[in-house]
Each structure stands twice: as structure tokens, then as C-alpha cells.
N, C-alpha and C positions, 0 to 999 in steps of 0.2 A: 637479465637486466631488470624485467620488469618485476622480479620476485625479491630481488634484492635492492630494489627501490632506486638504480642509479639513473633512471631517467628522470633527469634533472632541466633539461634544457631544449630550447627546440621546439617542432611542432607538435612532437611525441608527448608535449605537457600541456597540451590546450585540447578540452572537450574538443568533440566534432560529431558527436554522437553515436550512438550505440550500433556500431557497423557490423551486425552479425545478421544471418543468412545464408540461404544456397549459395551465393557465391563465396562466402564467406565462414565459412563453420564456424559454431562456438566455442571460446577457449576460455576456460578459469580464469586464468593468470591474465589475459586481454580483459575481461570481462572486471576482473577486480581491480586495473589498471581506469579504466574509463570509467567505475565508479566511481571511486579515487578523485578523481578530477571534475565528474559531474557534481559530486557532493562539496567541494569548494566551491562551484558557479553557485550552486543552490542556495549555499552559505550568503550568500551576498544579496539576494531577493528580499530586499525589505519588507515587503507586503506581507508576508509569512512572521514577521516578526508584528508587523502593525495588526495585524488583521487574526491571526491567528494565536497571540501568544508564543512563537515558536524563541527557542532559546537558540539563534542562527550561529552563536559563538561557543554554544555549548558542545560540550565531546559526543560525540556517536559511540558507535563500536571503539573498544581502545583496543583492538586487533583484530584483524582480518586474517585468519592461518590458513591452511593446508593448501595444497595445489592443484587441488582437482576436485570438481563437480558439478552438478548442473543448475546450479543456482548459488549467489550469493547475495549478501544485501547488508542496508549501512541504515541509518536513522539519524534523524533531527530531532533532538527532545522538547517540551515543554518550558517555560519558563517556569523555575520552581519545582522541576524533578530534581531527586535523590540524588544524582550521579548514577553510580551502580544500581540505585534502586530503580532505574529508568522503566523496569516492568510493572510498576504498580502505580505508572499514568499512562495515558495514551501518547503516541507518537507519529511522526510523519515516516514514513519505511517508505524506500527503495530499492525493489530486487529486483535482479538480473538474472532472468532465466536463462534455459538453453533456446527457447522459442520466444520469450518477450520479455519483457518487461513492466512493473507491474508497481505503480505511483499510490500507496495507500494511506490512509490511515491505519493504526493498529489499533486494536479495542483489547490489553494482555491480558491473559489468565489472572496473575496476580494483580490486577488494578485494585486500590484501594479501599477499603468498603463506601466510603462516598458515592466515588464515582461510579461504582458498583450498581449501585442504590439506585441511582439517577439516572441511569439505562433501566435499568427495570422498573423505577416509577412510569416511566414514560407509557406502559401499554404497549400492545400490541401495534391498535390504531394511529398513536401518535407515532410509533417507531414507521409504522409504513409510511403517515405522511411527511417525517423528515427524512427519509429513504427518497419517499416522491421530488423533494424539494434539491436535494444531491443530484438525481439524476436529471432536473430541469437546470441546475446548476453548470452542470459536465457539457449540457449539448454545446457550448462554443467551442468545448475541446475538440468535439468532435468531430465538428465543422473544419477546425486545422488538421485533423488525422482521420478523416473518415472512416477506416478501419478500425481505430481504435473501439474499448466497449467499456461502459461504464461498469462496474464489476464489485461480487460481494464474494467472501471466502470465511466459510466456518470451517474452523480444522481444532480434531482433538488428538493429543498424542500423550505419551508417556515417554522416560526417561531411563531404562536401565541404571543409569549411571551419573553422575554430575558431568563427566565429558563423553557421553556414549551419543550417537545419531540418532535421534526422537525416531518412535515407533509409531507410526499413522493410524491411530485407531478409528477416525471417521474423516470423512473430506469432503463438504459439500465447498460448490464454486459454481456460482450462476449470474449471468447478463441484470443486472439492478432490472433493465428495460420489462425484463421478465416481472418483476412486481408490482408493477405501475399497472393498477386494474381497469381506470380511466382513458389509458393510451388506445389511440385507433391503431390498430394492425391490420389494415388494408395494404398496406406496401408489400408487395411481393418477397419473401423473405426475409421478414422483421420477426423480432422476438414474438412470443408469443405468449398470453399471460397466463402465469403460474402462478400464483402469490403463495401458493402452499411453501414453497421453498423459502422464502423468506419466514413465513409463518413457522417453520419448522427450525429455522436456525435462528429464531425469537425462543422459542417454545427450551430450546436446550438449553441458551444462557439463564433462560431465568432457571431452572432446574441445576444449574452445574454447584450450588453451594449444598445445595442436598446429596447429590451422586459423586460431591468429590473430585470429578473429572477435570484434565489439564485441557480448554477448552478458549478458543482466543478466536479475536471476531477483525475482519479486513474489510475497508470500503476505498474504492477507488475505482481506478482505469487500466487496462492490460492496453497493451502496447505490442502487439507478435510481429516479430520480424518479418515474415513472409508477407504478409496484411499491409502493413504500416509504414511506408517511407518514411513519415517524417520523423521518426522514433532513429534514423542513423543519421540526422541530419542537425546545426547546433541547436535549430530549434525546439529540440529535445526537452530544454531543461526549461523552455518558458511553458511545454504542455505539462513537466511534470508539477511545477509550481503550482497552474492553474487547477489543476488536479486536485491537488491536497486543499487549496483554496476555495474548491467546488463545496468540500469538506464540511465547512463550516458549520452548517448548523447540527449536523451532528457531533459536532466537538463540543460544542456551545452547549448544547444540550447536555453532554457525560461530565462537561466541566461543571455544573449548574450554571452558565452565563446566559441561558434564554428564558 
């Protein structure tokens, strides 16, 4: 039913949030079902459209296929994206893993030379301190999903094929909290500071127009099932809003709007 879209009616068509975990194993086809419906609630947050530029009525993905895997994910574009060309702006993404769920922004490979430009005008310094500014952003998210984690993801891959499963050629994914060189880390198991890893996945983007490489940059919050009640609860979609929201000055920033 759920593959073949007839749930139509019911309670089976109202968000309630992303009910996966131990007692609950993760399923594609459930998984793709409750994105589906989270990304209509998301539609309707106006603040995303005031505040962010987002294009709320604009198309995401125009399909979702196959039946199985361990993640899927849908997007809200820009106002003034391409359509099809949606990889050559930045955008708000939402995927659904086998263990969380993960509210980001996208930074794509193909982004524009623009906006290109204006992440790499920025520096190093200035990218950490709108990094800094993100994750002072996030703590009220965090405050409602305590488990949750402010989160950064550089990932470079290649393509066999126009429709072949991308080949992972590198995968850096680290706690933002990790880059903040100012933050006290007296708390008994708190992040601990690294700034190299940001530094390092600064250091690639600016380099990716020289080496070529398919290389795409993610900022937001994970959401892991095990950790995070409030991620299967409907409150769901006002953390993931605030999430993207949190965003801002680094959008503002790739947009040139700061």
C-alpha cells in the first residue's frame, strides 16, 4: 500500500514522527511513507519561506524509487532555483537514515560559481565564526532533543554511471561542538575541540575546482533514533524547521545576503 501510494485516508496520512528503533526496525518503504508526509508539514512553515528564502511550494525530488535501503531523503529548494538545476544552489535536505535522521542544509558540488566564490571568499576564520554562530544557533534545538547533535558532513564521491549508487571516496562527519575553540569542555563527556576537522573540510572545498572532485558540504543536526525521543514524536518537524532555521547565516553568507 505504502509503495503503491494508496494510503490515502486515515491516521496512516498524518505525520506522528519518525517511529524507528529497537522496538521498531527500520523500513524503506515506512521510512519513505513518513517522509512523504513530514515534508508536506514542512511545506506549510512559513518562517522558512520569510526568513530563509525557501521556495515552500516549490517541487523537491520528483521521485522517490526503489524499495530498499538505508537511507532516503527529499528537499525544499531556494526561491529562484532552476527546477532540475536544484544542484547548483544550496538547499534544505532531509534524510532518513537507518539510525537517525539528519535536518541539513546542502552546500552541492555543482553550486554555481557565485555562490561558489562566496564560501570561499569567506576565509577560513570567518567560515569558523559563522560555523561558531550555527551552533550557538542550534542549542535551543537542543534543549528540546537533548540527544540530538549539531553536525557537519563532507563527503566526496563519484558516479560510474548517470543512474549507478555513488562510490564513497572520502567521508568526513563531525559534532560542529567539535570546532567551537572557545567552548568550555568541563562537562563530563562533551565534545572535545578539534577544529582541524573543520579546517580540513574548509581546506578541500577550496581546493575541489583544481582536483576536480565530486565534493558536497552538509550543516545541520542528527537526530539518532536510539538517543532522541523527540525525533518519533510530531514534534519532529518544528525541530527539523528550527534546524534549517539555525542555518541561516551560513546561507546568508553562500547567498551573498550578509
Amino acid at each position: 500500500m505504502i509503495e503503491t501510494e494508496k494510503l490515502k485516508e486515515g491516521a496512516l496520512t498524518k505525520f506522528a514522527g519518525f517511529d524507528f528503533g529497537v522496538d521498531r526496525p527500520y523500513s524503506y518503504l515506512e521510512a519513505k511513507r513518513t517522509l512523504r508526509l513530514a515534508m508536506e508539514e514542512l511545506r506549510t512553515v512559513t518562517k522558512l519561506q520569510t526568513q530563509l528564502e525557501a521556495d515552500i511550494g516549490g517541487e523537491g525530488r520528483k521521485a522517490i524509487t526503489g524499495r530498499e535501503g538505508s537511507s532516503i531523503w527529499d528537499f525544499i529548494p531556494l526561491q529562484g532555483s532552476d527546477g532540475d538545476q536544484f544542484t547548483r544552489y544550496p538547499h534544505l535536505t532531509l534524510s532518513v537514515g537507518s539510525e537517525r535522521v539528519f535536518a541539513h542544509i546542502t552546500i552541492p558540488n555543482s553550486i554555481n560559481t557565485q555562490f561558489h566564490n562566496n564560501l570561499l571568499a569567506l576565509g577560513i576564520e570567518q567560515f569558523f565564526e559563522l560555523l561558531h554562530s550555527v551552533n550557538q544557533r542550534l542549542r535551543p534545538v537542543l534543549r528540546k532533543a537533548p540527544d540530538a547533535a549539531p553536525w557537519f558532513v563532507a563527503v566526496q564521491r563519484r558516479y560510474p554511471s548517470q543512474r549507478s549508487i555513488p562510490i564513497i571516496d572520502a567521508l568526513l562527519e563531525f559534532d560542529l561542538r567539535t570546532a567551537v575553540r572557545d567552548e568550555a569542555k568541563t562537562k563530563r563527556g562533551a565534545a572535545k575541540s578539534m577544529p582541524e576537522w573543520m579546517e580540513a573540510a574548509y581546506l578541500a572545498w577550496a581546493s575541489k575546482r583544481t582536483t576536480g572532485a565530486n565534493y558536497q558540504l552538509a550543516v545541520g543536526a542528527i537526530f539518532p533514533f536510539s538517543r532522541c525521543p523527540a525525533i518519533r514524536q510530531p514534534q519532529a518537524i518544528q525541530l527539523i524547521a528550527d534546524t534549517w532555521l539555525a542555518c541561516n547565516p551560513l546561507l546568508s553568507a553562500i547567498c551573498g545576503k550578509s
